[in-house]
Residue frames as a rotation matrix with the C-alpha (Angstrom) as fourth column:
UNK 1
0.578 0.816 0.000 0.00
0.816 -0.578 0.000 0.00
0.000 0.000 -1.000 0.00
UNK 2
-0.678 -0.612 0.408 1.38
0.534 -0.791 -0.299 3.58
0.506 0.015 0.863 -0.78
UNK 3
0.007 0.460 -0.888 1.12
0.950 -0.279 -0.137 6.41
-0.311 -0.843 -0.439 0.90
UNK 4
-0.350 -0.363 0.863 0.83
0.599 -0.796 -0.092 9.95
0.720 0.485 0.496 -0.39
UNK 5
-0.822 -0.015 -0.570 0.95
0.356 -0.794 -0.493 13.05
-0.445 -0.608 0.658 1.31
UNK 6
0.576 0.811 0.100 -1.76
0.781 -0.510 -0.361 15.59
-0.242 0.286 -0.927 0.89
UNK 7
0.084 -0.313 0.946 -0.86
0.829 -0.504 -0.241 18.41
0.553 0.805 0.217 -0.85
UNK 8
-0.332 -0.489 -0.806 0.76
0.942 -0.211 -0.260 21.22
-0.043 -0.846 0.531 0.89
UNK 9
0.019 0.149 -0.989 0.11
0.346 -0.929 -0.134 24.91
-0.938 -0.339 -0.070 1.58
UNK 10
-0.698 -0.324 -0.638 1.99
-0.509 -0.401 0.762 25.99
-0.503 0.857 0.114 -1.94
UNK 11
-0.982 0.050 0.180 0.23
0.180 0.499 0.847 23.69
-0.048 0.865 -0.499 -4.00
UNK 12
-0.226 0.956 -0.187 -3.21
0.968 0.199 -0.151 24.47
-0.107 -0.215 -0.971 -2.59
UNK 13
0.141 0.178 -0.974 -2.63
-0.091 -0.977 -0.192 28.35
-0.986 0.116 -0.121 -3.18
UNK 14
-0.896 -0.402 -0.189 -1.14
-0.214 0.018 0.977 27.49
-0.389 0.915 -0.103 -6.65
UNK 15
-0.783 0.463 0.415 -4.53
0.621 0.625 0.474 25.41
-0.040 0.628 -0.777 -7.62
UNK 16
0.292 0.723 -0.626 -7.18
0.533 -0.666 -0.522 28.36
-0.794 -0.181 -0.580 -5.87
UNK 17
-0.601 -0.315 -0.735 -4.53
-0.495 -0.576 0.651 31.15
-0.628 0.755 0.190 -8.30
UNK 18
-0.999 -0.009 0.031 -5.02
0.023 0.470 0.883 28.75
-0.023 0.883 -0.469 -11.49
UNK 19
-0.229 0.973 0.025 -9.25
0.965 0.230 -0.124 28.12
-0.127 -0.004 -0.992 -10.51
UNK 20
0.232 0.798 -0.557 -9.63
0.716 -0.527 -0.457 31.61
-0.658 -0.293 -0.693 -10.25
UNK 21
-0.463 -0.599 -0.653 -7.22
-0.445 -0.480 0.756 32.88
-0.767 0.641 -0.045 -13.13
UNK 22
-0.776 0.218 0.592 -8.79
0.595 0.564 0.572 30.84
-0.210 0.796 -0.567 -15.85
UNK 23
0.121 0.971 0.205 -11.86
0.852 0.005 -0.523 32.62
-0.509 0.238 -0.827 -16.28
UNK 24
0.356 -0.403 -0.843 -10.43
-0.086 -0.913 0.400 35.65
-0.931 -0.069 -0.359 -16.15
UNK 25
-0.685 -0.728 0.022 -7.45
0.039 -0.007 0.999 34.66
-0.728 0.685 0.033 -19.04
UNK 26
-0.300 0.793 0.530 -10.58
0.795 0.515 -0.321 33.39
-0.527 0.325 -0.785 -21.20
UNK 27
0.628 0.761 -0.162 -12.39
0.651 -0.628 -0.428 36.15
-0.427 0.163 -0.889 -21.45
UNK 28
0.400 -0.721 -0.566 -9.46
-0.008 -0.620 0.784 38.10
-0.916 -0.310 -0.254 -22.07
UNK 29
-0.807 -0.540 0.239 -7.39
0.081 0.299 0.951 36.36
-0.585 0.786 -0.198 -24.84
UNK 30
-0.515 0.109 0.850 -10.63
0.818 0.359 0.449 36.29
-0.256 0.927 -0.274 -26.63
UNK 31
0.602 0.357 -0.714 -11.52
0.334 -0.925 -0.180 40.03
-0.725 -0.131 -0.676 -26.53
UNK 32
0.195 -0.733 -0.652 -8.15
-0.429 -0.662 0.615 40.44
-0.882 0.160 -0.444 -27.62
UNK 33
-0.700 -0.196 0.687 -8.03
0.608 0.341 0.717 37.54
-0.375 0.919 -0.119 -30.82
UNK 34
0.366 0.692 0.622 -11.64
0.910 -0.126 -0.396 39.60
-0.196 0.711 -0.676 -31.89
UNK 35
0.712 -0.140 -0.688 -9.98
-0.069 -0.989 0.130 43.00
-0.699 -0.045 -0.714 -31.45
UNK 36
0.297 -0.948 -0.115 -6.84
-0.373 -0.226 0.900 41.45
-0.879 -0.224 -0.421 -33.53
UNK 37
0.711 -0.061 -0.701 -7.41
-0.612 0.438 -0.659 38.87
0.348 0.897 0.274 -35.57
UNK 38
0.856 -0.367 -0.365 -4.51
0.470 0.845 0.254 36.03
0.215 -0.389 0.896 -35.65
UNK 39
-0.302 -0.836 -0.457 -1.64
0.877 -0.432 0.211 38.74
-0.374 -0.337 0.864 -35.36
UNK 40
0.474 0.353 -0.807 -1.92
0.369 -0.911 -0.182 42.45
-0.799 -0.212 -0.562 -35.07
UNK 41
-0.215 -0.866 -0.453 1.17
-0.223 -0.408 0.885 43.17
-0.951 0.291 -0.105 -37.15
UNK 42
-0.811 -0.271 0.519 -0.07
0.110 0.799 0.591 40.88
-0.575 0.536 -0.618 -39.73
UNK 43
0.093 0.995 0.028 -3.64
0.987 -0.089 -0.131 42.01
-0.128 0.039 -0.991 -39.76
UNK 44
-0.724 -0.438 -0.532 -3.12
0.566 -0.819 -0.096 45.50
-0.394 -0.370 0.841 -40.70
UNK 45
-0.283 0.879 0.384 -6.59
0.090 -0.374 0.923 46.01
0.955 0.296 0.027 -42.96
UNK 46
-0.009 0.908 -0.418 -7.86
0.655 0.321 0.684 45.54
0.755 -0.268 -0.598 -39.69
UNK 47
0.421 0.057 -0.906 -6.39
0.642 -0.724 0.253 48.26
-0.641 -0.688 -0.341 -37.10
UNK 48
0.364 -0.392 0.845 -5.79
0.696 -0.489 -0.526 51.26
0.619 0.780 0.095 -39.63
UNK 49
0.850 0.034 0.525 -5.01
-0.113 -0.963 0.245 53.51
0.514 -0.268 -0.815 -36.85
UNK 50
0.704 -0.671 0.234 -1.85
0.256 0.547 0.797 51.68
-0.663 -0.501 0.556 -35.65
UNK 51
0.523 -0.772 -0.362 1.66
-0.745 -0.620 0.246 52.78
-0.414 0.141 -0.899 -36.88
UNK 52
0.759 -0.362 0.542 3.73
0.381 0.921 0.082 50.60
-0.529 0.144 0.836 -38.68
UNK 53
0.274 -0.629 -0.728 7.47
-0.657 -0.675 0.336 51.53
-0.702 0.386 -0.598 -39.84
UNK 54
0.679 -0.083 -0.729 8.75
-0.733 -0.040 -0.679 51.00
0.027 0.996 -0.088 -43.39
UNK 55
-0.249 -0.953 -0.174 11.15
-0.924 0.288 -0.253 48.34
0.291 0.098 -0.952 -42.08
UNK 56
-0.457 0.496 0.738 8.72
-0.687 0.331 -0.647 46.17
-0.565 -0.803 0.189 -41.16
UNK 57
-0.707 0.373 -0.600 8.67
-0.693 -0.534 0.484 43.73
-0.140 0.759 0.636 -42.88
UNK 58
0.493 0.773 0.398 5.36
-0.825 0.561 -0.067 41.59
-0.275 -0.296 0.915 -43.65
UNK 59
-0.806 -0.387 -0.447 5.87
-0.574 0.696 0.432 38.00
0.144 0.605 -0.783 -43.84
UNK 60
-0.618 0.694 -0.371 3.45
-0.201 0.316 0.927 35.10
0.760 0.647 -0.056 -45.34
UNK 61
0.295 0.858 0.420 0.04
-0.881 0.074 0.467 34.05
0.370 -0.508 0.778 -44.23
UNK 62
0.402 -0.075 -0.913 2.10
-0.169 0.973 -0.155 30.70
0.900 0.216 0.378 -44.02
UNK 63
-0.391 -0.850 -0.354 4.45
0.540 0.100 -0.836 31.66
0.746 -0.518 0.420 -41.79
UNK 64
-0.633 0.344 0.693 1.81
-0.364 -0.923 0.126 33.91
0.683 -0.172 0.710 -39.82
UNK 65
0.709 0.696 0.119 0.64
-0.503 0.381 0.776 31.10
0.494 -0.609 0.620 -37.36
UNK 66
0.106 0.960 -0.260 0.25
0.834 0.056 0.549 29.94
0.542 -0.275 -0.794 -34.82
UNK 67
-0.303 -0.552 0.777 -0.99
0.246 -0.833 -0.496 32.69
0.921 0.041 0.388 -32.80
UNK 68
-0.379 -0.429 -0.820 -0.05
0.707 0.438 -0.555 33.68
0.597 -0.790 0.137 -29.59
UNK 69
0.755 0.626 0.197 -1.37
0.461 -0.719 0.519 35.85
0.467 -0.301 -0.832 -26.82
UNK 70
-0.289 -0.943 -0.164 1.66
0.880 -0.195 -0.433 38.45
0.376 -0.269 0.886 -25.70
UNK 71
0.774 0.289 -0.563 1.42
0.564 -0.719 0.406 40.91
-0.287 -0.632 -0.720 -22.99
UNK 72
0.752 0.041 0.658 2.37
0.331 -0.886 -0.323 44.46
0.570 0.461 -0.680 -23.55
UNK 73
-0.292 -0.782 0.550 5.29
-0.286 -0.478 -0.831 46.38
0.913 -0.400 -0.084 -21.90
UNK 74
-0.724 -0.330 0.605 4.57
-0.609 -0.107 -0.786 46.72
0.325 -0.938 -0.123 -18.10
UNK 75
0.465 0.730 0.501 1.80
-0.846 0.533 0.010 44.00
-0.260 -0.428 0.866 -18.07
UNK 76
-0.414 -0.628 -0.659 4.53
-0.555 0.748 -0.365 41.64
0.722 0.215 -0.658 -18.91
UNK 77
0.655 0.407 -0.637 3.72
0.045 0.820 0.571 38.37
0.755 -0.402 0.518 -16.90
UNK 78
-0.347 -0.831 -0.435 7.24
0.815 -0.037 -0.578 38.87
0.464 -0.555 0.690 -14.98
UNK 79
-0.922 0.051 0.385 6.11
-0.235 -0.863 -0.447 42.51
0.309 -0.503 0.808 -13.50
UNK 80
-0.163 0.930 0.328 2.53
-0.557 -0.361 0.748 41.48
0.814 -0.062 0.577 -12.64
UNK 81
-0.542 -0.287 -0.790 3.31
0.252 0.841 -0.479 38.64
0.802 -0.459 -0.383 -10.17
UNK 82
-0.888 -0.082 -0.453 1.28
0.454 0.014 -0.891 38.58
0.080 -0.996 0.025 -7.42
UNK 83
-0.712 0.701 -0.045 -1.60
-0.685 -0.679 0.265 41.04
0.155 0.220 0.963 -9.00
UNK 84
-0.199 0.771 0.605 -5.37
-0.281 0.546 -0.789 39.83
-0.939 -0.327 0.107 -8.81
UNK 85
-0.381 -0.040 0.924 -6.34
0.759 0.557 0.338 38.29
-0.528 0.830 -0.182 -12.21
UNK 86
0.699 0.667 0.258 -8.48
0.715 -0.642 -0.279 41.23
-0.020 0.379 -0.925 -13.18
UNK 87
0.848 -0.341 -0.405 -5.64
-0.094 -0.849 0.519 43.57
-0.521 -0.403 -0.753 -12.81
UNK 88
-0.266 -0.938 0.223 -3.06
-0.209 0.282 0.936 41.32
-0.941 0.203 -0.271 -14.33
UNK 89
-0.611 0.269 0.745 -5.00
0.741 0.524 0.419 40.15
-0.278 0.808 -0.519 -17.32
UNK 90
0.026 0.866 -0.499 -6.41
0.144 -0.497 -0.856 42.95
-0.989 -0.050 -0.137 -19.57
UNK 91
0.642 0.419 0.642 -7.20
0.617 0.216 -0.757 44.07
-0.456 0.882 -0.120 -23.00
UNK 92
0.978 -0.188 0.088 -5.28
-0.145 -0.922 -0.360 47.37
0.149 0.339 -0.929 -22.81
UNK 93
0.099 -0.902 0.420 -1.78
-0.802 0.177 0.570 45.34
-0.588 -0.393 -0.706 -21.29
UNK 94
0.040 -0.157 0.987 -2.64
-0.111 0.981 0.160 42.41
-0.993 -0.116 0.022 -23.91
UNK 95
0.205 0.160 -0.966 -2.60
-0.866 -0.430 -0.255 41.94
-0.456 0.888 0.051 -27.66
UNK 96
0.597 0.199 0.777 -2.73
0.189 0.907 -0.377 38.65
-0.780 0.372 0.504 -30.09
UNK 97
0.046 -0.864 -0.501 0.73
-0.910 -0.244 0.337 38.32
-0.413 0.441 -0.797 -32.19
UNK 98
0.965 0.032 -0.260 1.52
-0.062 0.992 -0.108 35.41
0.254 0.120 0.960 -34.32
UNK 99
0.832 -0.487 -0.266 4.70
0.392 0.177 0.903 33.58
-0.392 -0.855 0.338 -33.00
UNK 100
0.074 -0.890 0.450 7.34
0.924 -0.109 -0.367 35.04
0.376 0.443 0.814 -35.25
UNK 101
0.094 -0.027 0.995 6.09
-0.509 -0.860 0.024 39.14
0.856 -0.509 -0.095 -34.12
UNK 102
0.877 0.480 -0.030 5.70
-0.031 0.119 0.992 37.36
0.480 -0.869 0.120 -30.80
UNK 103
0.287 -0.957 0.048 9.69
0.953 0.281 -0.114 35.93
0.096 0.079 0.992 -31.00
UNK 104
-0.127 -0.468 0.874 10.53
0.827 -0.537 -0.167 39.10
0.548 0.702 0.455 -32.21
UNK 105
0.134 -0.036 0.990 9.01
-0.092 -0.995 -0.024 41.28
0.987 -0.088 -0.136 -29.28
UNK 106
0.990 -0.139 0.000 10.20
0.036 0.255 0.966 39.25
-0.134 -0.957 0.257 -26.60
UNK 107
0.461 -0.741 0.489 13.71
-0.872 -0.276 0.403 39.40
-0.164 -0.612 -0.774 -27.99
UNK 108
0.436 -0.003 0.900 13.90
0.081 0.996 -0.036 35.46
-0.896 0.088 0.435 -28.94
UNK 109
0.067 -0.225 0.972 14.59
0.950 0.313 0.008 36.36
-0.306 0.923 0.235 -32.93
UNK 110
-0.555 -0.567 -0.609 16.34
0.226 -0.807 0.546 38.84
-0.801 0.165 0.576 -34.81
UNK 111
-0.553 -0.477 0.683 15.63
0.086 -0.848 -0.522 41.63
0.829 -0.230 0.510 -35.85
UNK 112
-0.566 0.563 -0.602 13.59
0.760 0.074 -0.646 42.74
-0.319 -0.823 -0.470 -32.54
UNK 113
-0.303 0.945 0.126 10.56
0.765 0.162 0.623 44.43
0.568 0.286 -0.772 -32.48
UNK 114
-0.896 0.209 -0.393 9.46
0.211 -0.577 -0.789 47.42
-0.392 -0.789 0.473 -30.19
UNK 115
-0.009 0.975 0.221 5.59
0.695 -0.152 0.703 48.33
0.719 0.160 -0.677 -29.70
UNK 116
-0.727 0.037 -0.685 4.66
0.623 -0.381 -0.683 51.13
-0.287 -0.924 0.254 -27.98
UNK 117
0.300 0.953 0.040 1.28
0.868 -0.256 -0.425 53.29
-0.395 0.163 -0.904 -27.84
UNK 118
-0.669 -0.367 0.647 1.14
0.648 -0.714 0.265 56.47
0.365 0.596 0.715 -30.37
UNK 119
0.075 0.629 0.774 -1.31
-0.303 -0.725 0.618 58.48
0.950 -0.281 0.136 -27.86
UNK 120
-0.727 -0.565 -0.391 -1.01
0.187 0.385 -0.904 58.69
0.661 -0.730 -0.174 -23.80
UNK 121
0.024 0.802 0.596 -4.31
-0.829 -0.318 0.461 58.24
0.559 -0.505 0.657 -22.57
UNK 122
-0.472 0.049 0.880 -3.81
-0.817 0.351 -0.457 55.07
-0.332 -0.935 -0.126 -21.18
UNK 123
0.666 0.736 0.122 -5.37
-0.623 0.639 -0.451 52.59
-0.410 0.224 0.884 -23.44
UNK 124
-0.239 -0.508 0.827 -2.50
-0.184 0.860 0.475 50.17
-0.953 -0.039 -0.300 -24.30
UNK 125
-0.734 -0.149 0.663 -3.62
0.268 0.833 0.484 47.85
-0.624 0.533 -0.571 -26.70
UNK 126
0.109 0.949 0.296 -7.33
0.941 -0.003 -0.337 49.04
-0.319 0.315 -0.894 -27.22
UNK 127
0.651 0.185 -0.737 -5.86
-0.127 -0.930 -0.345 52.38
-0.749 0.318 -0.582 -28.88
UNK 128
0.989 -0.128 -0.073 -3.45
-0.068 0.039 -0.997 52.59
0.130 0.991 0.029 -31.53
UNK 129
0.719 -0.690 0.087 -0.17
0.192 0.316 0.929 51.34
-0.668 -0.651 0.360 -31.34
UNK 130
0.656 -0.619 -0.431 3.14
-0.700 -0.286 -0.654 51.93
0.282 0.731 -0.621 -33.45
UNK 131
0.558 -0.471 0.683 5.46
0.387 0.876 0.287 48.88
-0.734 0.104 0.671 -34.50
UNK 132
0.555 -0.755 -0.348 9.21
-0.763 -0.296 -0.575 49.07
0.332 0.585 -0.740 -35.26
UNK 133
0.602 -0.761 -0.240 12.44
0.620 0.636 -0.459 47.41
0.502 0.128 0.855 -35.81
């Protein structure tokens, strides 16, 4: 006969986080795939008010999947630690890349990427954004 422990303190705060994050991500990621499409960068009929520099360049619908949900400058996943889900998980800190822009603004693949907002009210993602190399 084995014996197993019961699951400790950590694991039981880890599983409440995860039960009560999920809904939360959900709703999210798919606000952001209708606001996007499969990749912002890629999709550009669809946000005309977004910035895009001349070095940028597009690449194929082939190569344009799969696609990925990447958090914005200071809603990075590293700097939110610890936040309530609603706080950590929004539309205006989130945005739907496919994995090559995604590579590319984390830094993973050359050239890199930089996104940042082209108006400072405070809307992030859900305003217009400007993408360089």
């Amino acid at each position: 006969m084995i014996i197993r422990k019961k699951p400790g303190p950590t694991a039981r705060y880890r599983a409440k986080r995860r039960r009560a994050e999920t809904p939360v991500i959900k709703f999210v990621r798919a606000q952001c795939a209708e606001r996007d499409g499969d990749c912002r960068v890629c999709d550009w009929e669809n946000n005309p008010d977004d910035w895009h520099s001349d070095d940028l360049e597009p690449i194929d619908d082939l190569m344009c999947n799969p696609s990925q949900w990447a958090h914005l400058g200071d809603g990075k996943r590293a700097r939110t630690r610890g936040m309530k889900p609603e706080q950590r998980h929004t539309t205006a800190k989130s945005l739907i890349l496919c994995q090559v822009h995604h590579d590319r603004y984390d830094g993973r693949a050359k050239p890199r990427m930089f996104i940042a907002e082209l108006d400072n009210h405070g809307l992030g993602a859900d305003g217009p954004l400007e993408f360089k190399q």
